[in-house]
N, C-alpha and C positions, 0 to 999 in steps of 0.2 A: 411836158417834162415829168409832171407829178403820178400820170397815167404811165410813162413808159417804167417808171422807177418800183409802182405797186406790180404793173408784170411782172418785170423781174424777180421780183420780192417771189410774186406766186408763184411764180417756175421754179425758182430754187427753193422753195417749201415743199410742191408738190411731186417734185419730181423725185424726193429721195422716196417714195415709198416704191418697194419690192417692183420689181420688172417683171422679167420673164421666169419663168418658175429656173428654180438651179437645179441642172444636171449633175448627177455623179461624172467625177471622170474616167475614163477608165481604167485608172489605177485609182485605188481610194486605199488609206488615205495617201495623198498628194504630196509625197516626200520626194524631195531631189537633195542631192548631196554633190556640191561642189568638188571639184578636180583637185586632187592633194598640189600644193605648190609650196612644200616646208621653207624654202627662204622667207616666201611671204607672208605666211602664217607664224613662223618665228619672230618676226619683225612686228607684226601687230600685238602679239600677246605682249613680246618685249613692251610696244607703247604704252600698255594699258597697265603695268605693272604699277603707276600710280593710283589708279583706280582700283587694282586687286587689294593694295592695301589698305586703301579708305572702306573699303567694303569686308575687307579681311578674307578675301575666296581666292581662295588658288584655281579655283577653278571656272572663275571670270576670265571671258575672253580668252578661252585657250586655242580658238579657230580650229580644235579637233575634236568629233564630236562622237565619241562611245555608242555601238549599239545600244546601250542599255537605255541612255537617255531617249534615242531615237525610239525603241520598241515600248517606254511606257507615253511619248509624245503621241506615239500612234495609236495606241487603246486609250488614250483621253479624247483624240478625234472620233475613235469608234463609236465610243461610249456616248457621246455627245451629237453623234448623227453631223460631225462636220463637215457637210460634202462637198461642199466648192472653194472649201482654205485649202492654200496651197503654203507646203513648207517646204525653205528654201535652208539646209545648215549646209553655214561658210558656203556660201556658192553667191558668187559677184552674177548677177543676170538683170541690171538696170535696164535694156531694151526687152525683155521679157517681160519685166515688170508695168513697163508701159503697154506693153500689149494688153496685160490683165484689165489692168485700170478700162484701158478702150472699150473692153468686153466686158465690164462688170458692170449687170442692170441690175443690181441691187444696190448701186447707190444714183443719186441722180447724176446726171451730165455734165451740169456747170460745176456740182463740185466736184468732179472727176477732173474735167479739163482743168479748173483751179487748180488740181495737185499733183496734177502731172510733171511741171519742173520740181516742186517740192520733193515726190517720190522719188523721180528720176536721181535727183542730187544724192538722195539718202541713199540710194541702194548700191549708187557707184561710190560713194565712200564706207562703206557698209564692211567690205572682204578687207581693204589695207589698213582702215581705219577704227573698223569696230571694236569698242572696249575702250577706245582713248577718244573721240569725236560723238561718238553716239553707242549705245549699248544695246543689245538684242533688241526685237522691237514686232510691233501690231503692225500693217500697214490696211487701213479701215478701206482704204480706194482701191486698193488691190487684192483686197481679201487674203496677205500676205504673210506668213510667219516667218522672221530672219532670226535664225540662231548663230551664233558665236561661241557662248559658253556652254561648255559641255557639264551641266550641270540640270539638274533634274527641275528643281524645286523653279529656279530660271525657266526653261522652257514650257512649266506645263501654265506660270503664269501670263508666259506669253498667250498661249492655247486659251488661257480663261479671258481677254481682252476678247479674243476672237469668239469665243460662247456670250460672250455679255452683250459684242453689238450682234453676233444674229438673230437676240430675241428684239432687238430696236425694228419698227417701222421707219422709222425714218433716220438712216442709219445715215448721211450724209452731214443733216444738222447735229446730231449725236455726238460727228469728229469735229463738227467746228466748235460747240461749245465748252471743248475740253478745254478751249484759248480763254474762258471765262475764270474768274481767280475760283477756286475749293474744286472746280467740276473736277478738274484733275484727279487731287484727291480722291475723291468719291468715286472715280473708275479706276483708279489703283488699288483701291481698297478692294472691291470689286474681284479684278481677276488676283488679286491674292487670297482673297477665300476660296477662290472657284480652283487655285491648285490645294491648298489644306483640304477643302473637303473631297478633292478624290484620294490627297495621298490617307486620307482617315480612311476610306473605303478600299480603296483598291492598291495603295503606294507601297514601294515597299518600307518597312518599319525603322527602317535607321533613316534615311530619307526624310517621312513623317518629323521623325525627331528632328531632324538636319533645319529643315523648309524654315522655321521662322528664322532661326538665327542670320536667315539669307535673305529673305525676305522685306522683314522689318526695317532691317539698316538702308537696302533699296529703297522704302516707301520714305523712308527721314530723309533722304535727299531730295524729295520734292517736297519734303513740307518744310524743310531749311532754306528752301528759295523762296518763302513767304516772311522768314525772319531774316533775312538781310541786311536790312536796318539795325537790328542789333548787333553790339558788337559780340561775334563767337557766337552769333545765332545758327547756322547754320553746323559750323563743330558740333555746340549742345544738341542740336537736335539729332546728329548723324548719333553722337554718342548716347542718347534713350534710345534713337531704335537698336542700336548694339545690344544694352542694357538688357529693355523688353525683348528684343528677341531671345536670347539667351537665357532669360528664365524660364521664356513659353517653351523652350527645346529642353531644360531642364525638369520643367514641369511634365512635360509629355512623355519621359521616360519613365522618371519615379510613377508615372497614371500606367504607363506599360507593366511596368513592373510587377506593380502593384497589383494588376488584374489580370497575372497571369494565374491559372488554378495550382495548388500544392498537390505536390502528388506525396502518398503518405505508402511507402514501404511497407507494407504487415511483414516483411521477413526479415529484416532488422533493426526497422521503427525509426528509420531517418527519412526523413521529409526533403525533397526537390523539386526543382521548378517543372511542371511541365512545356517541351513545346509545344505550340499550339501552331493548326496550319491558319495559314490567314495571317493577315496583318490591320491594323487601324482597328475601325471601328467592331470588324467581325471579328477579333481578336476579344476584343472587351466583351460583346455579347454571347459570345460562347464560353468566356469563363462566367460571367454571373451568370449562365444559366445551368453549370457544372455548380458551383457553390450554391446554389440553393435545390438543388434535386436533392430526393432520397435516397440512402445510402447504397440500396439494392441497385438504383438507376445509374449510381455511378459508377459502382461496379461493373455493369452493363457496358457501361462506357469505355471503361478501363481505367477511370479516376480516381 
């Protein structure tokens, strides 16, 4: 019994690492976009309109999802070499989903098989139920993106779950120990840095500013299911990450602002903001490198 119990043990240790090398598919990135059905996507966003207000986003769970969200979704997979996630917005395809899983050797077998009813459940209540039942989501066994909200700062932190486990060797135990109490935490934290720091690089600028206030309040509902026990632990908590976010989205405007360069009129000596192309990070580095050049060189510039 003791002998058949350490196999096991080995098999599902060993088998999560990396399979067979992953192919691009022939569409990269791997976007599908579910069949408009407005009854039923009005009925879901309807559900979840209790959830848009605890989160304060109108644009939770709207089950319609904007190029735009979709086109910056796609150049954070580019940008990140994501070849074998597949993204699914508002599109119900739980036997599709099971197909992945079968076909994904990049995680091991038993925990594949393990999460195959799990999957399967989620991805069929996913289209009537998303927003109110479960909210956009990673799926680790299927290599998986489900969106619902057509909201930026939401999708690209869905995209950062999926960048954070394919640096994982053993990408199977990785999803099981998220069931361990903080791990959670610590991979929420996670892919919400991993969309801050691209909307700093590459996002667009009101976006950047947008992301914590969205963000934050999300990550306080998983650490408000650790204060439960208190009474209005779980309120308090939701309302700091309100709080903090909303400073950090305050903060990062007046930092925008701030570091945009003056542009200084010789022809009637009033001073304006310039625009700058870029946004985030290359925004800021090209104005500190306009304010401290010589005056010749800015001129040069046009500054």
């Amino acid at each position: 019994m003791r002998l058949t119990v350490w196999i096991l043990l080995i098999t599902l240790l060993t088998s999560c690492a990396h399979g067979h090398s992953p192919t691009t598919p022939p569409h990269f990135p791997d976007i599908e976009r579910g069949r408009s059905i407005p009854p039923l996507d009005w009925t879901a966003s309807a559900l979840a309109a209790p959830v848009k207000i605890l989160l304060w986003n109108r644009r939770y769970a709207t089950h319609k999802i904007s190029p735009e969200t979709e086109t910056v979704l796609a150049d954070f997979i580019r940008k990140n070499e994501l070849r074998t996630l597949k993204v699914r917005l508002n599109q119900w395809a739980p036997f599709d989903e099971i197909k992945r899983i079968v076909k994904n050797d990049e995680v091991g077998l038993p925990y594949r098989l393990f999460a195959i009813p799990f999957s399967f459940l989620t991805a069929a209540m996913g289209r009537p139920l998303g927003g109110l039942v479960m909210s956009d989501y990673y799926d680790p066994f299927s290599n998986t993106i489900h969106i619902y909200s057509d909201d930026i700062a939401i999708a690209l932190h869905e995209a950062g779950h999926a960048k954070d486990f394919a640096k994982q060797q053993w990408r199977g135990t990785y999803a099981l120990v998220r069931s361990f109490p903080g791990v959670n935490l610590a991979q929420e934290l996670i892919a919400t840095h991993e969309a801050f720091d691209y909307l700093d690089l590459h996002g667009p600028e009101k976006e950047r500013i947008r992301a914590p206030a969205v963000l934050y309040p999300a990550f306080a509902t998983y650490a408000g299911s650790y204060l439960t026990m208190i009474p209005f632990g779980w309120v308090g908590a939701l309302l700091g990450g309100h709080l903090y976010g909303r400073l950090r989205s305050r903060y990062i405007r007046e930092e925008i602002e701030t570091r945009r360069p003056l542009l200084l009129d010789h022809d009637d000596g009033h001073i304006g903001l310039v625009e700058t192309v870029g946004s985030g990070r290359e925004q800021s580095e090209e104005g500190q490198k306009n304010q401290s050049a010589p005056d010749d060189v800015k001129n040069a510039r046009g500054v």
